[in-house]
N, C-alpha and C positions, 0 to 999 in steps of 0.2 A: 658825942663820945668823949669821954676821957679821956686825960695824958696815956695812964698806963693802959688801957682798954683799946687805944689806939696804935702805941706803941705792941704792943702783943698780938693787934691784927696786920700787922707789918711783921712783925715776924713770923708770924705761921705763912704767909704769901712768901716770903722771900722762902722760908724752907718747904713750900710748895713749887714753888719755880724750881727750886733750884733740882726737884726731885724728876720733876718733868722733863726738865735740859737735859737732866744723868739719862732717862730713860730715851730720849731721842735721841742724844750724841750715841749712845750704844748702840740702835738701832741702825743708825748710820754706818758705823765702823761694823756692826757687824756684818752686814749683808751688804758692805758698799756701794749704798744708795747717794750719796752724792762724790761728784769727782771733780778734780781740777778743770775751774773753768766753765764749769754746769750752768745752762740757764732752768732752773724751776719754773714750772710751772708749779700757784700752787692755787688747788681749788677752793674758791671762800664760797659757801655755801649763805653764811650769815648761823648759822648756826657755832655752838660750845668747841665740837670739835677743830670745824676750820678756825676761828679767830685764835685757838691757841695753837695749832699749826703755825699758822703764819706768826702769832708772836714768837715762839719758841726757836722760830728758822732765823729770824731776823735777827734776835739775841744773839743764836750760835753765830751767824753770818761774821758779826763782831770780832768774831778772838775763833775762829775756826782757821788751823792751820793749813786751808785752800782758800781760792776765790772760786768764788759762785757767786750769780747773781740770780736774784727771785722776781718774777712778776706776777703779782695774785689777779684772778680769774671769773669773774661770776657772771654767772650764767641766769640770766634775768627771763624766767620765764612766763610772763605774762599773767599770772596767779591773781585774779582780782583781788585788790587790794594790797597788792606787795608794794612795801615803800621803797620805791626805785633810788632815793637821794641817799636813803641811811649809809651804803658801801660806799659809794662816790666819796663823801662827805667824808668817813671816818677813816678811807686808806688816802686821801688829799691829807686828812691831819698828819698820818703817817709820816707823809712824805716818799711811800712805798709804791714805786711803779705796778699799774694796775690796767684791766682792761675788762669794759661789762659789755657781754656778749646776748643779745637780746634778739631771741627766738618763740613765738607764739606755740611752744610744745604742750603748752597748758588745752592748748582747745583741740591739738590733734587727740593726746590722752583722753579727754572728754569726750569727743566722736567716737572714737575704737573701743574702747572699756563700756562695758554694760555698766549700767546703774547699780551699789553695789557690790562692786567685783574689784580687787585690788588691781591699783595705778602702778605698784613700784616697777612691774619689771618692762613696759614697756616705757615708760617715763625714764628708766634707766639707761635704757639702750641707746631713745632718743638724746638724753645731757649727755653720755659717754661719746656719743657720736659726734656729735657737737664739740667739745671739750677736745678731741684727737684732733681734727680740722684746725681748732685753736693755737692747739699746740705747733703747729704745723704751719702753721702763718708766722706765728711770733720765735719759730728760729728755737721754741725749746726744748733740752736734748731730756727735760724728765718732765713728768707729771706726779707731784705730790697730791693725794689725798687723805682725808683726815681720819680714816678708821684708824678705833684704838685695838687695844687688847681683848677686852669685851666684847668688838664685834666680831673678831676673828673667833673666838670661841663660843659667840651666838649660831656664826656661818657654819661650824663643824658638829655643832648639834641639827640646824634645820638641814644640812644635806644627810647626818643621819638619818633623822626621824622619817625628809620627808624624800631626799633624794636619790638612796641606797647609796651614799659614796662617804667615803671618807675623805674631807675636802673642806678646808679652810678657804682662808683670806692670805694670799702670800704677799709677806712683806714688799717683794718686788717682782716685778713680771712685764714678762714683754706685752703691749698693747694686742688687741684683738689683730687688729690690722699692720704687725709687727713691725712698725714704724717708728714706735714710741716704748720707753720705760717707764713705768709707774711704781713710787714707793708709797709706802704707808711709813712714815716718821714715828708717827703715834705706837707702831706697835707694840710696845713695852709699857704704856703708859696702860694706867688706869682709870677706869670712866669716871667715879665716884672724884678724883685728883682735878682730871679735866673740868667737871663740872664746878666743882669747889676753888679749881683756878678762874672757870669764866664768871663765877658769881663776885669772888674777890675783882678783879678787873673792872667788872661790866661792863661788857662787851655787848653791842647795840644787836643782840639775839632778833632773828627774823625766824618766825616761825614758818615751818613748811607748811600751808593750808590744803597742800593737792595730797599729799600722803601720811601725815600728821594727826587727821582728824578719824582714819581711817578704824574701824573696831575690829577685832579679831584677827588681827593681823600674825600669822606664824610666829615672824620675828620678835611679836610682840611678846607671847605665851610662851616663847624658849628665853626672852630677856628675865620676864617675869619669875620663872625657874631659877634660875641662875641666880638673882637674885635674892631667895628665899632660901636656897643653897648657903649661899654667902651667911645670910641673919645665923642661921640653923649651925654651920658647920664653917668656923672661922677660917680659912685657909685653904680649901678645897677647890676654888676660883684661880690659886695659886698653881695649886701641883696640876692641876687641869692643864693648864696655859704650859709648864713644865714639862707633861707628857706628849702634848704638840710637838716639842722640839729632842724627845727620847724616840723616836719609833724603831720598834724592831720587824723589820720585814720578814724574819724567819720565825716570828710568833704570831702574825696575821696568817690570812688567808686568800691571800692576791698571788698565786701563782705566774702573774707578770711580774712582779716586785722582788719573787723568792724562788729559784728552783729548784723546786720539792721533789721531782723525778729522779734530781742528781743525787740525793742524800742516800748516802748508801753506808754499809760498814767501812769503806776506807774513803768516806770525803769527809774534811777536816770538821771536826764539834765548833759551828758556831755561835752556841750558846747551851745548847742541851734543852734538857726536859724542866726549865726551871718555872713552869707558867704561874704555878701556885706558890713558889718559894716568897719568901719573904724577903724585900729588897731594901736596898739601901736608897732615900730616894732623894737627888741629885737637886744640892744647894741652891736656894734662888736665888738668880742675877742681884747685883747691889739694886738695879735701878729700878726691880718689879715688888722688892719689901717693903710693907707697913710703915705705916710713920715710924712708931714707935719702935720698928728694929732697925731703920735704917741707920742711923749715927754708930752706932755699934759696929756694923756692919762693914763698913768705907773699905774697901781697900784699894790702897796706895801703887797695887799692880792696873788695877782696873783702869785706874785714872789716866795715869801712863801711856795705857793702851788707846785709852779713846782722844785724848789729845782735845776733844770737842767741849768739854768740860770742863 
């Protein structure tokens, strides 16, 4: 590679990083997902998403105006042929406190699952299970996971399509077993960014062989969509992701959400008949715009605010 060929793949990385930091630090401040003092847990899968979780944590960890300390998590599930050294090896370079948790959930999921028939959700329940124990031994008060933005708006189309509900990925929420808090750092962040930060890096990618090889998978045909979306219709992934965070419960149809009983001629207009109007639709975050408009974009309150940045 050439001087300048070199020099310009450095810089596209450093304003790739530095877009990923803005959109985690925001994430953080906004939903206050970490707090003074916090141990992280954070899950490395060996996949795109966790490696830049954990790079992105350790970065802020730096010049974040709390202390927190992180210890990364894998959960080594006997997948013949999984390369057990690559994690060891590459958070020892770190120098990043770390612990690999080695459970044979690989042959229970293959006993219980027909030939076939999709692994993720009991394979889920099983690493979730696992991973809360974990947490629970090592003293930490979060559990970071690496979903981005993309999956939370995969998760609110398949409970549409397939679950009748309207129902994401929340940035943060108490454990099944309300013991534990779980953030998603990532969720601001972009997959198409993530992926393009862990190609720049190169990050020692383990493939998932138990759920990865899998065809026809839901999740797969609603990414696929979205996708094709995105080619089709530049910016629609965006105000998607934007209308997640606008809801109006007096324009749905969840009478536990809205009480429609009460609406009467003297209870207060809280928005009217405006379903069809044309709306003003509400600026994207600095941290979730395009390359290309972000620099434009900065603003000097934002920055202020997140402190993490």
């Amino acid at each position: 590679m050439s001087h300048s060929a070199e020099a310009k793949a450095q810089y596209n990385l450093n304003k790739l990083h530095k877009r990923l930091r803005r959109g985690v630090g925001q994430a953080i401040a906004d939903f206050g997902m970490i707090e003074e003092g916090d141990k992280v847990m954070v899950c490395l899968s060996g996949g795109k998403d966790s490696y830049t979780l954990l790079d992105i944590l350790l970065n802020l960890q730096q010049s974040a105006p709390i202390n927190f300390s992180l210890v990364a998590v894998n959960l080594d599930q006997k997948q013949p042929g999984f390369p057990a050294e690559v994690l060891p090896g590459y958070l020892s370079q770190l120098g990043v406190d770390f612990q690999i948790v080695t459970e044979d959930t690989y042959a229970i999921v293959k006993e219980k699952i027909p030939e076939g028939k999709t692994t993720c959700s009991l394979c889920s329940r099983l690493r979730r299970g696992i991973l809360y124990r974990t947490a629970k031994e090592l003293g930490a008060t979060k559990i970071a996971l690496g979903h981005h933005r993309d999956d939370m708006i995969e998760t609110m189309f398949l409970n549409m399509f397939y679950g009748g509900k309207l129902k994401s990925m929340p940035p943060k929420l108490q454990s099944d077993n309300g013991e534990h808090i779980v953030i998603r750092p990532l969720a601001y962040c972009r997959e198409k960014d993530i992926e393009k930060y862990s190609d720049a890096k190169q990050f020692p990618i383990i493939p998932c062989n138990l759920c990865g090889s899998q065809d026809g998978l839901q999740r797969q045909v609603v990414k696929e969509m979205l996708q094709d979306w995105d080619k089709r219709f530049p910016g629609r992934i965006e105000t998607m992701f934007q209308a997640m965070q606008n809801i109006v419960p007096s324009h749905m149809i969840d009478k536990n959400l809205f009480d429609f009983k009460a609406v009467s001629h003297h209870s207060a207009v809280v928005e009217g008949d405006t379903a069809f109007d044309k709306v003003a639709v509400p600026a994207v975050p600095v941290g979730l715009l395009a390359e290309d408009e972000e620099d434009s974009a900065t603003s000097a309150v934002m920055v202020q605010k997140l402190e993490l940045v």
